[in-house]
ZAVO-159099 format. One record per residue (C-alpha): residue number from 1; x, y, z; chain; residue in three letters. Coordinates in steps of 0.2 Angstrom, whole numbers, plus 2048, in hexadecimal, padded with zeros to 3 digits. Example, Ala and Ser with C-alpha at 12.3 -4.5 7.8 and 13.67 -1.06 7.14 Angstrom:
<recs>
+-----+-----+-----+-----+--------+--------+
| num |   x |   y |   z | chaine | residu |
+-----+-----+-----+-----+--------+--------+
|   1 | 83E | 7EA | 827 |      A |    ALA |
|   2 | 844 | 7FB | 824 |      A |    SER |
+-----+-----+-----+-----+--------+--------+
</recs>
This chain:
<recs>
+-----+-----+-----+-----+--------+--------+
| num |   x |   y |   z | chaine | residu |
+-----+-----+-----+-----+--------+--------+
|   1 | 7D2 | 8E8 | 7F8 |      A |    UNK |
|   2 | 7D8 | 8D7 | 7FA |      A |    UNK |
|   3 | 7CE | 8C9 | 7F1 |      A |    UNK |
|   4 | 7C5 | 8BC | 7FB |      A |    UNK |
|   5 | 7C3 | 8A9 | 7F6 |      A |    UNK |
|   6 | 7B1 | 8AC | 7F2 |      A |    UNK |
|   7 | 7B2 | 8B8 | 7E6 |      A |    UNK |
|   8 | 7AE | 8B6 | 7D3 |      A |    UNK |
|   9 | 7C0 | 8B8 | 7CF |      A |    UNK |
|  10 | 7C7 | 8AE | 7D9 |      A |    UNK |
|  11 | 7B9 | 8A0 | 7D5 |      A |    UNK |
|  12 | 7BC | 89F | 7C6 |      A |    UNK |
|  13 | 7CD | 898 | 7C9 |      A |    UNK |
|  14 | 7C9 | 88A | 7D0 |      A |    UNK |
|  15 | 7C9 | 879 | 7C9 |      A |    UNK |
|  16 | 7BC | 874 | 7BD |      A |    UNK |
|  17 | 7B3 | 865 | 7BF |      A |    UNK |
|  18 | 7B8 | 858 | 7B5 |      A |    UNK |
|  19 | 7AC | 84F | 7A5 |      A |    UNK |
|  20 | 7AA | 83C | 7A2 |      A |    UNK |
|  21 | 7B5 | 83E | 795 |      A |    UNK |
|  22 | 7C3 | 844 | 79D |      A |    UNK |
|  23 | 7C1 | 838 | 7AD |      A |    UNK |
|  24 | 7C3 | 829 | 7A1 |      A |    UNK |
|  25 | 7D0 | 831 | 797 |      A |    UNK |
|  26 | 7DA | 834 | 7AA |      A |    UNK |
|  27 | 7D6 | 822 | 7AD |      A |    UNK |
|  28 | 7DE | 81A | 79D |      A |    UNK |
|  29 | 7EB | 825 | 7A0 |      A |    UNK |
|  30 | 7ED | 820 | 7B4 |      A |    UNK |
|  31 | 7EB | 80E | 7B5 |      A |    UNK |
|  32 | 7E5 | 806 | 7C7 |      A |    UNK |
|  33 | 7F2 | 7FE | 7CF |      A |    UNK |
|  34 | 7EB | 7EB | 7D4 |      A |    UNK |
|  35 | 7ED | 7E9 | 7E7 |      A |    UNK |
|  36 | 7F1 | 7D5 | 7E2 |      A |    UNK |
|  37 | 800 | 7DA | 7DB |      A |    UNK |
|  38 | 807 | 7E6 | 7E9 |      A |    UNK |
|  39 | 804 | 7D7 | 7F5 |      A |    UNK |
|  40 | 80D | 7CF | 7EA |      A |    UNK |
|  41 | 81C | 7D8 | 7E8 |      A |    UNK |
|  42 | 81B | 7DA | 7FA |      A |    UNK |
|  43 | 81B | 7C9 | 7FF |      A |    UNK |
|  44 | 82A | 7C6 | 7F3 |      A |    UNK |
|  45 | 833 | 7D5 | 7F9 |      A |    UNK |
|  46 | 832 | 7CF | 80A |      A |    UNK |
|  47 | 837 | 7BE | 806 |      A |    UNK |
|  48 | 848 | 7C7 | 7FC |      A |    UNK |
|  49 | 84C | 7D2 | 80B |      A |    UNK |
|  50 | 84B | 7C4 | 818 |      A |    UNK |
|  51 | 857 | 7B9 | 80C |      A |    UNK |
|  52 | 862 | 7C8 | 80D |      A |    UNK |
|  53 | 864 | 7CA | 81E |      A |    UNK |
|  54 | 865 | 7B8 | 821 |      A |    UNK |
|  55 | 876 | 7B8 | 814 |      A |    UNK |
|  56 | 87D | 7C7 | 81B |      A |    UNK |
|  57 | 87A | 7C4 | 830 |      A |    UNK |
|  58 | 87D | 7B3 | 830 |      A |    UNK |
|  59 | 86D | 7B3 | 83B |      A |    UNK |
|  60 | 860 | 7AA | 83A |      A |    UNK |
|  61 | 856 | 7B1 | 848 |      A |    UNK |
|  62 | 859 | 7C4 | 83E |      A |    UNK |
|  63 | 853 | 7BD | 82E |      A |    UNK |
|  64 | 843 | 7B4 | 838 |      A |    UNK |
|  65 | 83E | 7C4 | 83E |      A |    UNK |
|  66 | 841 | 7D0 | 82F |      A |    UNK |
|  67 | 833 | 7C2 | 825 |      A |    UNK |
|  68 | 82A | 7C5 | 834 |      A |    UNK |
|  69 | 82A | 7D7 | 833 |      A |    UNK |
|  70 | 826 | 7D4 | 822 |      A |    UNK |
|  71 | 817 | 7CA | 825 |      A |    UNK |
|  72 | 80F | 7D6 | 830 |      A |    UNK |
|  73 | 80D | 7E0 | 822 |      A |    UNK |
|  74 | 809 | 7D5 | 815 |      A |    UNK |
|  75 | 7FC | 7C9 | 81E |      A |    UNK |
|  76 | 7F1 | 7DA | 823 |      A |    UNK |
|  77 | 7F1 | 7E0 | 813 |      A |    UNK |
|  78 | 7EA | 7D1 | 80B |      A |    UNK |
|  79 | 7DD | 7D3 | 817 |      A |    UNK |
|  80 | 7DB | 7E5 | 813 |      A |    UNK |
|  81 | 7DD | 7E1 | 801 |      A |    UNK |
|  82 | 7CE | 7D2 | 801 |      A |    UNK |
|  83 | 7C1 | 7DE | 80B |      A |    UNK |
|  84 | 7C1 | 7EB | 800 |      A |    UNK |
|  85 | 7C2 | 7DF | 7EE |      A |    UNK |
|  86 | 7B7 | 7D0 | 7F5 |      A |    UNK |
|  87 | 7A5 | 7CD | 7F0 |      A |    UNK |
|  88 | 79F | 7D8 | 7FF |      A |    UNK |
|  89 | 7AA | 7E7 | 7FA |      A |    UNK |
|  90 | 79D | 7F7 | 7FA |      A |    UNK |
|  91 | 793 | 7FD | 7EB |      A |    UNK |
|  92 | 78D | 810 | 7F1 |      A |    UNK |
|  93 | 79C | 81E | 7F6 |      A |    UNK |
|  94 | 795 | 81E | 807 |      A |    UNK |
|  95 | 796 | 80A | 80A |      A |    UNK |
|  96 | 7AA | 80B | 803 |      A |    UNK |
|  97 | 7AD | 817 | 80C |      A |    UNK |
|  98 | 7A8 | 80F | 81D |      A |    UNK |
|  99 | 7AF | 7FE | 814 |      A |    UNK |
| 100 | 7C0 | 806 | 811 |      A |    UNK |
| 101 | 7C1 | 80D | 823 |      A |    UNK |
| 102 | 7BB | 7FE | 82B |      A |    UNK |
| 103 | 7C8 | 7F2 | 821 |      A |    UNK |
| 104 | 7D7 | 7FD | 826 |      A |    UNK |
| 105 | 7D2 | 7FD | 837 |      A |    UNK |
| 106 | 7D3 | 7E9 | 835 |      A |    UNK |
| 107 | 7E3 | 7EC | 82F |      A |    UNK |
| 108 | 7EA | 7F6 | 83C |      A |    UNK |
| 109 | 7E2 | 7EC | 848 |      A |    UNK |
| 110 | 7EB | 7DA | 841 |      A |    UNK |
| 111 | 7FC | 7E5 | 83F |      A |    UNK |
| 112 | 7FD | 7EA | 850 |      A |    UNK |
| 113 | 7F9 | 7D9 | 855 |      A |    UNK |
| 114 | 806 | 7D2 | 84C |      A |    UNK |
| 115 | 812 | 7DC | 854 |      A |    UNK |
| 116 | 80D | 7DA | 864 |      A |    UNK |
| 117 | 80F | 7C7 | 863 |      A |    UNK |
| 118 | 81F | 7C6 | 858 |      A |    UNK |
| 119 | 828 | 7C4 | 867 |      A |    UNK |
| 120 | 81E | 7B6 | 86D |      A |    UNK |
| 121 | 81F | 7AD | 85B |      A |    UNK |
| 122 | 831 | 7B1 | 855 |      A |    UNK |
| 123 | 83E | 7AB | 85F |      A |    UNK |
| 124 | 84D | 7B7 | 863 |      A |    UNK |
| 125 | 844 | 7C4 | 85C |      A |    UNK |
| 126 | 84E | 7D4 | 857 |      A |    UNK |
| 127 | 844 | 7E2 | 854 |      A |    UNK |
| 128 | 84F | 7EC | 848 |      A |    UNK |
| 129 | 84D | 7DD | 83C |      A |    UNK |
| 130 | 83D | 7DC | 83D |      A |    UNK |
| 131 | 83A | 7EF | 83A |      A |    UNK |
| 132 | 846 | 7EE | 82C |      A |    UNK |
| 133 | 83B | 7E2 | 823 |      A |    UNK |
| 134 | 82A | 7EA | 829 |      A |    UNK |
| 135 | 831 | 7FC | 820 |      A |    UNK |
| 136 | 836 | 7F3 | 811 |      A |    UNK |
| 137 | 828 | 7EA | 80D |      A |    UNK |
| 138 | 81E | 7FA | 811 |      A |    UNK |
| 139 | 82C | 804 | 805 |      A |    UNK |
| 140 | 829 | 7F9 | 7F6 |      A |    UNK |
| 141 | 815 | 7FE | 7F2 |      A |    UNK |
| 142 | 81C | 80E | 7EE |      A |    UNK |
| 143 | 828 | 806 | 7E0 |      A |    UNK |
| 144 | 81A | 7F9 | 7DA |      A |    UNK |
| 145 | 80F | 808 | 7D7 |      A |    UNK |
| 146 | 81D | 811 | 7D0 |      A |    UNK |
| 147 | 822 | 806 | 7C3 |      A |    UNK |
| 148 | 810 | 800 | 7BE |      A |    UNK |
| 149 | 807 | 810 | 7B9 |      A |    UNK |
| 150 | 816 | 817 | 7B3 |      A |    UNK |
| 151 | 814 | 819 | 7A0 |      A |    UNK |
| 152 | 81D | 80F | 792 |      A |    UNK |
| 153 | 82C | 817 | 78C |      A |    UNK |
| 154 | 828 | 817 | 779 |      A |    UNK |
| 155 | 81A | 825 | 781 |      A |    UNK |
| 156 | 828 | 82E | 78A |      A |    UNK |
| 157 | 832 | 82E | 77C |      A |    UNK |
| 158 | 827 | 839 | 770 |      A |    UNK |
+-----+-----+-----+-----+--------+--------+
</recs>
């Protein structure tokens, strides 16, 4: 007889819950990445690839549009970002929750709005450009976290 997920045996191989203790210790051992700073490497990074493009197409119009790519990403995050740290940020689960959902739908909403006008607001707009530098600025969170909770290499060593 086969065994079903609500047997004893196979309860019992579940995942325990975790003490206080141990969620502290997972939490010195995980630091939180600051949302500040992923702007901030964002903003940079956006600046950096624009610059780029700018040197190697000899277009300003192509380098206008890839910072313009890149701001549709950083200006909504900032948003995102001050919502969910300001003074109103939530207290209960419930309330971050509903804050959490609501701020990303701001940030969607301001995204998509962006892009709709880039047209209107950058002059000889080329779109691949301007994808290139939204993508790269989005890429760039995953090295910011990366290289930040990564652990010192004197730990790694031993």
């Amino acid at each position: 007889m086969r065994s079903q997920p609500w047997d004893e045996e196979a309860s019992q191989q579940w995942p325990r819950a975790l003490t206080r203790e141990q969620v502290l210790a997972l939490g010195m051992a995980r630091p939180s990445v600051s949302p500040w700073r992923v702007i901030a490497w964002q903003a940079v990074t956006g600046l950096l690839f624009a610059t780029l493009v700018a040197a190697l197409s000899g277009q300003a119009a192509w380098a206008w549009s890839a910072l313009y790519g890149s701001t549709a990403v950083v200006l909504p995050a900032t948003v995102f970002a001050r919502g969910l740290t300001g003074r109103l940020a939530s207290v209960t689960a419930a309330s971050a929750a509903m804050g959490f959902l609501v701020w990303e739908l701001v940030k969607l909403g301001l995204t998509l709005a962006l892009l709709l006008s880039a047209p209107v607001l950058v002059a000889d707009l080329s779109w691949p450009a301007l994808l290139a530098g939204l993508v790269v600025t989005m890429k760039v969170v995953w090295l910011v976290v990366w290289l930040q909770t990564r652990r010192p290499r004197a730990a790694r060593a031993s």
